[in-house]
Structures are given as C-alpha cells and as structure tokens.
The first five atom37 places (N, CA, C, CB, O) and aatype in JSON, in Angstrom:
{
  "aatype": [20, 20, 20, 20, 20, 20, 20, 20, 20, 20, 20, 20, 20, 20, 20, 20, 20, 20, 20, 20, 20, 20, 20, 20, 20, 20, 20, 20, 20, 20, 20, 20, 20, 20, 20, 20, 20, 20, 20, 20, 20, 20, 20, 20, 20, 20, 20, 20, 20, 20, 20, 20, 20, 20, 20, 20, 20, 20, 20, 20, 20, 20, 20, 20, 20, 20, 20, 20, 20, 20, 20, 20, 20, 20, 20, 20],
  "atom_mask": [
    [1, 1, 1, 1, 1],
    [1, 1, 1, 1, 1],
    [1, 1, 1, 1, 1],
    [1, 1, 1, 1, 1],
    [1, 1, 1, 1, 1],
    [1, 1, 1, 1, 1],
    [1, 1, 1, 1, 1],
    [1, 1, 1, 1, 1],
    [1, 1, 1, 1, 1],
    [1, 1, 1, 1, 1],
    [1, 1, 1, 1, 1],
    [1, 1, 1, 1, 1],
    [1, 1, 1, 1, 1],
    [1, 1, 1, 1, 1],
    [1, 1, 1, 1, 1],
    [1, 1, 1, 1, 1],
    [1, 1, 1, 1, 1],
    [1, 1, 1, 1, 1],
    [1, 1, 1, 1, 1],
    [1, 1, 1, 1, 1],
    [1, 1, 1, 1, 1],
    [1, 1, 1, 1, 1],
    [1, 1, 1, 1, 1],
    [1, 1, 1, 1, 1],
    [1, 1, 1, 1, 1],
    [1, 1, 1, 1, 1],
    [1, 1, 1, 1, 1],
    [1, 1, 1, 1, 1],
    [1, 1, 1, 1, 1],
    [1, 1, 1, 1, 1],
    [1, 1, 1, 1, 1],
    [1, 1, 1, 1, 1],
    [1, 1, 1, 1, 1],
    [1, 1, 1, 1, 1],
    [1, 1, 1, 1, 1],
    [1, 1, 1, 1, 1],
    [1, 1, 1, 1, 1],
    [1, 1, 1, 1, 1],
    [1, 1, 1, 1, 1],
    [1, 1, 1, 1, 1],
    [1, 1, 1, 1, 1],
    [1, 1, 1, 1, 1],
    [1, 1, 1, 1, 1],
    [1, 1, 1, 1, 1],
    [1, 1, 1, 1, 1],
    [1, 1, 1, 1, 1],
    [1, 1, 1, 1, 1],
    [1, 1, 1, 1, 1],
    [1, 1, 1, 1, 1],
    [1, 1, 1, 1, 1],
    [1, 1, 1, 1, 1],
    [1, 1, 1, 1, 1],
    [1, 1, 1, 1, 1],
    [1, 1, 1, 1, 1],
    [1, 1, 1, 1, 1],
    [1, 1, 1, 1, 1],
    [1, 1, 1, 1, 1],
    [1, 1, 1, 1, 1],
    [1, 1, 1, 1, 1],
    [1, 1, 1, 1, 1],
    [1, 1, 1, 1, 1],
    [1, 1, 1, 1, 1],
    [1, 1, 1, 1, 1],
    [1, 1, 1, 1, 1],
    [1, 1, 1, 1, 1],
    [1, 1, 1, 1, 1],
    [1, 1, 1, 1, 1],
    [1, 1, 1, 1, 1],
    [1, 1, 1, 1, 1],
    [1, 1, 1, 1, 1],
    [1, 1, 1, 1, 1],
    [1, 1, 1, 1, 1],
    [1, 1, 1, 1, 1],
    [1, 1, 1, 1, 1],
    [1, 1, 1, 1, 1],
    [1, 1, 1, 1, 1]
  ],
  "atom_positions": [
    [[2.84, 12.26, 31.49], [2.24, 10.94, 31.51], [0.73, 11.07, 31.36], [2.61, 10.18, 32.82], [0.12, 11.9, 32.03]],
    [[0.03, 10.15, 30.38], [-1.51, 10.19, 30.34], [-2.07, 8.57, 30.84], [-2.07, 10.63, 28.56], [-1.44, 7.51, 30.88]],
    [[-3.01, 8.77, 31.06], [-3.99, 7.65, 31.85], [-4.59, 6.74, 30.77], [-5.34, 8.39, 32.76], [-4.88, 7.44, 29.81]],
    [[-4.9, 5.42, 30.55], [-6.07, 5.28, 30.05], [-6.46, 5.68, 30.18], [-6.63, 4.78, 30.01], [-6.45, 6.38, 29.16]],
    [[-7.44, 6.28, 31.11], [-8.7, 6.54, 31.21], [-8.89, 7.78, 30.53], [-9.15, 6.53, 32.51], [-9.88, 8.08, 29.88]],
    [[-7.68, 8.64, 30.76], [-7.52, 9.91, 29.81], [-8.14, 9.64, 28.65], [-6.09, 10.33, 29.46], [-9.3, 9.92, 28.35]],
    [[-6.89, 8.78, 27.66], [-6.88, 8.45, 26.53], [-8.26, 8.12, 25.98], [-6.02, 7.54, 26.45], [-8.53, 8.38, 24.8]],
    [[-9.07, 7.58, 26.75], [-10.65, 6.76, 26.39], [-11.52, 8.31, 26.51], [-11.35, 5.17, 27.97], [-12.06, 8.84, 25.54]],
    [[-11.52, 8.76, 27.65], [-12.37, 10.28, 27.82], [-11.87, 11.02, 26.4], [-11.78, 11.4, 29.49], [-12.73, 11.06, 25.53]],
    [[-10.93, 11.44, 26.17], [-10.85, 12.33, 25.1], [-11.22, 11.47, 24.07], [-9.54, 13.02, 24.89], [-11.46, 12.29, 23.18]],
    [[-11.45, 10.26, 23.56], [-11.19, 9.93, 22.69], [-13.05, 9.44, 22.07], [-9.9, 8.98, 22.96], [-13.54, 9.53, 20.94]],
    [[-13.65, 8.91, 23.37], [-14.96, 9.39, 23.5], [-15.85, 10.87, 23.57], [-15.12, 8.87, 24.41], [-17.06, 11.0, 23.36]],
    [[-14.99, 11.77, 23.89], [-15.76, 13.23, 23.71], [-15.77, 13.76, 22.36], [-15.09, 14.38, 24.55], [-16.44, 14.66, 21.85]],
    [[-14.51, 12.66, 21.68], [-14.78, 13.59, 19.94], [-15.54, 12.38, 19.39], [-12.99, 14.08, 18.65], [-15.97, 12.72, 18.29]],
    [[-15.82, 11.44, 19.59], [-16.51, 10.36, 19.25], [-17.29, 9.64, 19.93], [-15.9, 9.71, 18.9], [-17.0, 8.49, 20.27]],
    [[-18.51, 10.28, 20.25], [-18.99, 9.55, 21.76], [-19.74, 8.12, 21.08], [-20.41, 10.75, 22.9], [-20.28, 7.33, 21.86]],
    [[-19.74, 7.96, 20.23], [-20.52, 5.95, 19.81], [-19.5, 5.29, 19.64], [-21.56, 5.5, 18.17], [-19.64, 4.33, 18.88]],
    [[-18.23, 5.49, 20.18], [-16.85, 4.74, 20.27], [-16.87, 4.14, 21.22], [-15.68, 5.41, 20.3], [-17.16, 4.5, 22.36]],
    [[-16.46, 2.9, 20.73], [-15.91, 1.94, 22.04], [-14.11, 1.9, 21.92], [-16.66, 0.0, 21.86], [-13.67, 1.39, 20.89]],
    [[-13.16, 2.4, 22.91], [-12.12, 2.31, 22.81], [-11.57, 1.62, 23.56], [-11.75, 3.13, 22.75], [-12.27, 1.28, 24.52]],
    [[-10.16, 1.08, 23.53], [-9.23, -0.43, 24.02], [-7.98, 0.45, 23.64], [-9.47, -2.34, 22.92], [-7.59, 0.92, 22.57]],
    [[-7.48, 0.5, 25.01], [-6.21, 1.14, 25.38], [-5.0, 0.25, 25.85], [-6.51, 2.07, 26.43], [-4.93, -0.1, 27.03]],
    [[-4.24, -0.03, 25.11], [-2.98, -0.67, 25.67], [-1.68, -0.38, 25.84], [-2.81, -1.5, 25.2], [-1.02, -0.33, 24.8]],
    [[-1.08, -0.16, 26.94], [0.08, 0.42, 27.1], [1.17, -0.99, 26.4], [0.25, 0.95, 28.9], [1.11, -2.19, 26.66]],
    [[2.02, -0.32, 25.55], [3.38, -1.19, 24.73], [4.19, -1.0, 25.61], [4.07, -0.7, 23.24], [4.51, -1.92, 26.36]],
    [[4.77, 0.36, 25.74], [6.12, 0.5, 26.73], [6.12, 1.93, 27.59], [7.64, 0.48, 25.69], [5.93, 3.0, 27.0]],
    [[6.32, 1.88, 28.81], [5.9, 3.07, 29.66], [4.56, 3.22, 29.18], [6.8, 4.45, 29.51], [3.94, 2.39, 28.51]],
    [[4.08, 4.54, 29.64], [2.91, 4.88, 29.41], [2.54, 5.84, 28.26], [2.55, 5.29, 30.48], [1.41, 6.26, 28.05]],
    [[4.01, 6.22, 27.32], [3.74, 6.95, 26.21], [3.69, 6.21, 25.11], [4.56, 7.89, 26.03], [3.5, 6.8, 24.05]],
    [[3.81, 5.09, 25.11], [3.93, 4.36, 23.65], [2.33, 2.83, 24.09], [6.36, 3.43, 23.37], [2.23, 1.87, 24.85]],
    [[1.44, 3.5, 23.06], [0.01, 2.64, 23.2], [-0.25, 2.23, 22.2], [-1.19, 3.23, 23.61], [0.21, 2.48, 21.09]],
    [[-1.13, 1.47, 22.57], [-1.73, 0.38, 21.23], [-3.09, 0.95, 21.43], [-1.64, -1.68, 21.42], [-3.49, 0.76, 22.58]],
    [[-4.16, 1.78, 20.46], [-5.31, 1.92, 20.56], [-6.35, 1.5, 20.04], [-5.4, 2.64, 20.54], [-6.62, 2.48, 19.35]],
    [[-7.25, 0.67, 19.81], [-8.72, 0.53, 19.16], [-9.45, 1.59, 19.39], [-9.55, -0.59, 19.64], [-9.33, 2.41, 20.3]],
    [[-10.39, 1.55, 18.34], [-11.5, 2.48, 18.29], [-12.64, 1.71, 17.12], [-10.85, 4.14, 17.78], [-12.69, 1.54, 15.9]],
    [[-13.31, 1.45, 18.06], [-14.84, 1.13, 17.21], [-15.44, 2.28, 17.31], [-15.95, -0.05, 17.82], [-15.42, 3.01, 18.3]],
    [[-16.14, 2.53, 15.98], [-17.17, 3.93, 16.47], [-18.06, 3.69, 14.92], [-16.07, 6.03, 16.72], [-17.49, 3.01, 14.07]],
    [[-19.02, 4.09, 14.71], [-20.34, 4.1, 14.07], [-19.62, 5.56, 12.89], [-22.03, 4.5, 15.47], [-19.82, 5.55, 11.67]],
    [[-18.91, 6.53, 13.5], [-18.87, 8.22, 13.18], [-17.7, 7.47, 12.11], [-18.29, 9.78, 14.73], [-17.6, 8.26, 11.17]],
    [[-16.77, 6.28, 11.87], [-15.94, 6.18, 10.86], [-16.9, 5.32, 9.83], [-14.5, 5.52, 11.31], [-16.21, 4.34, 9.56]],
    [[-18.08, 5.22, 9.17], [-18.95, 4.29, 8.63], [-18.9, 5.48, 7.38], [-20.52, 3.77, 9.57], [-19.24, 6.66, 7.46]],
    [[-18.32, 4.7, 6.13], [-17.96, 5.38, 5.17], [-17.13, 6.27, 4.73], [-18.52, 5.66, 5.0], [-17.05, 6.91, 3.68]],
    [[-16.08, 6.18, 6.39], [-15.35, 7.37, 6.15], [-13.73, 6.31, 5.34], [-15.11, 8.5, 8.02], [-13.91, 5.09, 5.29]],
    [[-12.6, 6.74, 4.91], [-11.64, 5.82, 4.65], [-10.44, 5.57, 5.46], [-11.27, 6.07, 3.57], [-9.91, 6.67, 5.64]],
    [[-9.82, 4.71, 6.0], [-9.21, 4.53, 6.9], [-8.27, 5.81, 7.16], [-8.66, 3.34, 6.71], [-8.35, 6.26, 8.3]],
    [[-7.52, 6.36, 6.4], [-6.76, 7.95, 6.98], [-7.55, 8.87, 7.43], [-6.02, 8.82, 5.94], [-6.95, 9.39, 8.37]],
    [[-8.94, 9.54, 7.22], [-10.13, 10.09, 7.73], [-10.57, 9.62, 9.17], [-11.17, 9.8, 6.78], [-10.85, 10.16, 10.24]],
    [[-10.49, 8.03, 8.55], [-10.81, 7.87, 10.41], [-10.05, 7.78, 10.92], [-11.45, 6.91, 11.09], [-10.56, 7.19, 11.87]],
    [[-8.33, 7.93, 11.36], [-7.27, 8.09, 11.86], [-7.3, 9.44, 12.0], [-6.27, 7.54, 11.23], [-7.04, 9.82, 13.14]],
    [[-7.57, 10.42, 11.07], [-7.23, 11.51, 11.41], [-8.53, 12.19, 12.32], [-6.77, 12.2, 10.14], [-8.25, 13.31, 12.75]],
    [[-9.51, 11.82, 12.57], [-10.38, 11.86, 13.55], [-10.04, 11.49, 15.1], [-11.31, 11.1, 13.08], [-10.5, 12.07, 16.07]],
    [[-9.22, 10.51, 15.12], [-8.88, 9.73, 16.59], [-7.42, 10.7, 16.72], [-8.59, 7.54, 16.51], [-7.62, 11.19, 17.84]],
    [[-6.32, 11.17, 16.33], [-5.42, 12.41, 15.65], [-5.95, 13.16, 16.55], [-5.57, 12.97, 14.0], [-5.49, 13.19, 17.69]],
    [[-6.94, 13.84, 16.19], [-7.54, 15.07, 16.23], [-8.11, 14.95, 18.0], [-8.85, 15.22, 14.85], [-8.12, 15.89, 18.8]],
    [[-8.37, 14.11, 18.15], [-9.0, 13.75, 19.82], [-7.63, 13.86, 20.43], [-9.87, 11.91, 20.19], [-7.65, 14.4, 21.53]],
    [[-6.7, 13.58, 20.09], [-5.39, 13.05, 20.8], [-4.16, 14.55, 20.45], [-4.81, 11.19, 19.87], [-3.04, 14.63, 20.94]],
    [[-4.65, 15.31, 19.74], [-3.76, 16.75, 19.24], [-2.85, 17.23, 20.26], [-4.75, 18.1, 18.93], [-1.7, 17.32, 19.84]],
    [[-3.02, 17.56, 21.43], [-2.46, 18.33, 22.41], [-1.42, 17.06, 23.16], [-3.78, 19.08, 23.44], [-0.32, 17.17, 23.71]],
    [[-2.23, 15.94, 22.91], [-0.82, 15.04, 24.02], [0.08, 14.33, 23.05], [-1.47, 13.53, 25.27], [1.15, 13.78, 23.31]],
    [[-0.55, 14.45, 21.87], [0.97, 14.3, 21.05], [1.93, 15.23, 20.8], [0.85, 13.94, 19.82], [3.13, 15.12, 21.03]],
    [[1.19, 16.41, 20.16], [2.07, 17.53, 20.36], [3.2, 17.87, 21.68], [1.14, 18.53, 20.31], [4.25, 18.48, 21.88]],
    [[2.21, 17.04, 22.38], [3.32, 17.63, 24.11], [4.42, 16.43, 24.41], [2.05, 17.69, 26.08], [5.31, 16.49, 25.26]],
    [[4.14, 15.22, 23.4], [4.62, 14.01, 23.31], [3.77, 13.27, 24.98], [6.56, 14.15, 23.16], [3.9, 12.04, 25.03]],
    [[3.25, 13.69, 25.81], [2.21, 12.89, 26.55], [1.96, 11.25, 26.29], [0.93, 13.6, 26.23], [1.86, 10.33, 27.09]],
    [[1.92, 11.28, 24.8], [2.08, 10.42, 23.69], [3.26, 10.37, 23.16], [1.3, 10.68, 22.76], [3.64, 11.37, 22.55]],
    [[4.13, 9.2, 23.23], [4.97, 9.79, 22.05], [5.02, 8.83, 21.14], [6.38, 10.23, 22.37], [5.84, 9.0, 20.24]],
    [[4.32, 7.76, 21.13], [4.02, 6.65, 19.83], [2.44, 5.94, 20.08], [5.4, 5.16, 19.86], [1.9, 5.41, 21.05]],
    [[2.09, 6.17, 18.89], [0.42, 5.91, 19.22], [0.78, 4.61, 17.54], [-1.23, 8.04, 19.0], [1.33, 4.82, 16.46]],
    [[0.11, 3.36, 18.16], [-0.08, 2.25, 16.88], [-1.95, 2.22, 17.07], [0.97, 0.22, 17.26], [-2.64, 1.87, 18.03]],
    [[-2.26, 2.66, 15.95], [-3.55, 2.69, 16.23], [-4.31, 1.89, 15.3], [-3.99, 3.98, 16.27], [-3.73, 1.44, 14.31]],
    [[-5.92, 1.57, 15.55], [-6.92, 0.87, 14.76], [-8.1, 0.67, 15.39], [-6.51, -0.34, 14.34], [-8.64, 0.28, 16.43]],
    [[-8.4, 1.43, 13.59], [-10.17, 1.56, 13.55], [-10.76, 0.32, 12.98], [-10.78, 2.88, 12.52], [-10.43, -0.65, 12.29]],
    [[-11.92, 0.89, 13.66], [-13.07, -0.05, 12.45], [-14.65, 0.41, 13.13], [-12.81, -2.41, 12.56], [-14.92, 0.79, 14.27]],
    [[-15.39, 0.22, 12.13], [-17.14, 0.06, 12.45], [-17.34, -0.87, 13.28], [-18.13, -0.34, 11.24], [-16.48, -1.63, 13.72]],
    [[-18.59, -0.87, 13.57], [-19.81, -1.93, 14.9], [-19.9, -2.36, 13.64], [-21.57, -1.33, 16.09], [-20.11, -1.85, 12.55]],
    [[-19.65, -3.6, 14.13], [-20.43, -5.15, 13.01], [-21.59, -4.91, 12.92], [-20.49, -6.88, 13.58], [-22.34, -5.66, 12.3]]
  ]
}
C-alpha cells in the first residue's frame, strides 16, 4: 500500500516545480494523478508521462500501484 503523500514526495523529488493532485479511484492502488510542472514545457505528452513513470518505477513494478490514470500539463 502507498500514501498520497508518498505518491506526491516521489513525484516531487523527480520534479520538484510540480504541483501534484492525488486521487484514490479504488483501494489505494488504483489513482487518479495530476501533475503540473514547468520540467514538461515543450516536452510531448508521452515524454511527460514517461517522466512521472519514471518517479513512480519501483511501486509499479511492485504493483504498490497497480493502475495509475494519469495527467499532465504546464503552469498557465
């Protein structure tokens, strides 16, 4: 089982100008995530998925996670 707060710490240490919004769907392995961050500004939406991926590697792999619905975007 992972925490929000988990989910936001890791997800801010690979992206610290992220603002993230954590929502649990069902139990605590299946989330709904936002991620605002400045670090996806020019990047293309699979790049910046595979950035927030990459923060999240070990608790999906362990299924910790086992369904992540996710979404990016830039600071207006």
């Amino acid at each position: 089982m992972i925490t929000k707060e988990e989910v936001i710490n890791l997800i801010t240490t690979k992206l610290p100008s992220s603002q993230v919004f954590v929502e649990n769907l069902k139990g605590n392995d299946h989330l709904q995530v936002t991620v605002i961050a400045s670090e996806f500004d020019g990047l293309s939406l699979v790049k910046q998925h595979q950035l927030v991926y990459s923060a999240l590697k070990e608790e999906l792999a362990s299924e910790a996670i086992h369904a992540l619905a996710l979404k990016t975007e830039t600071p207006n």
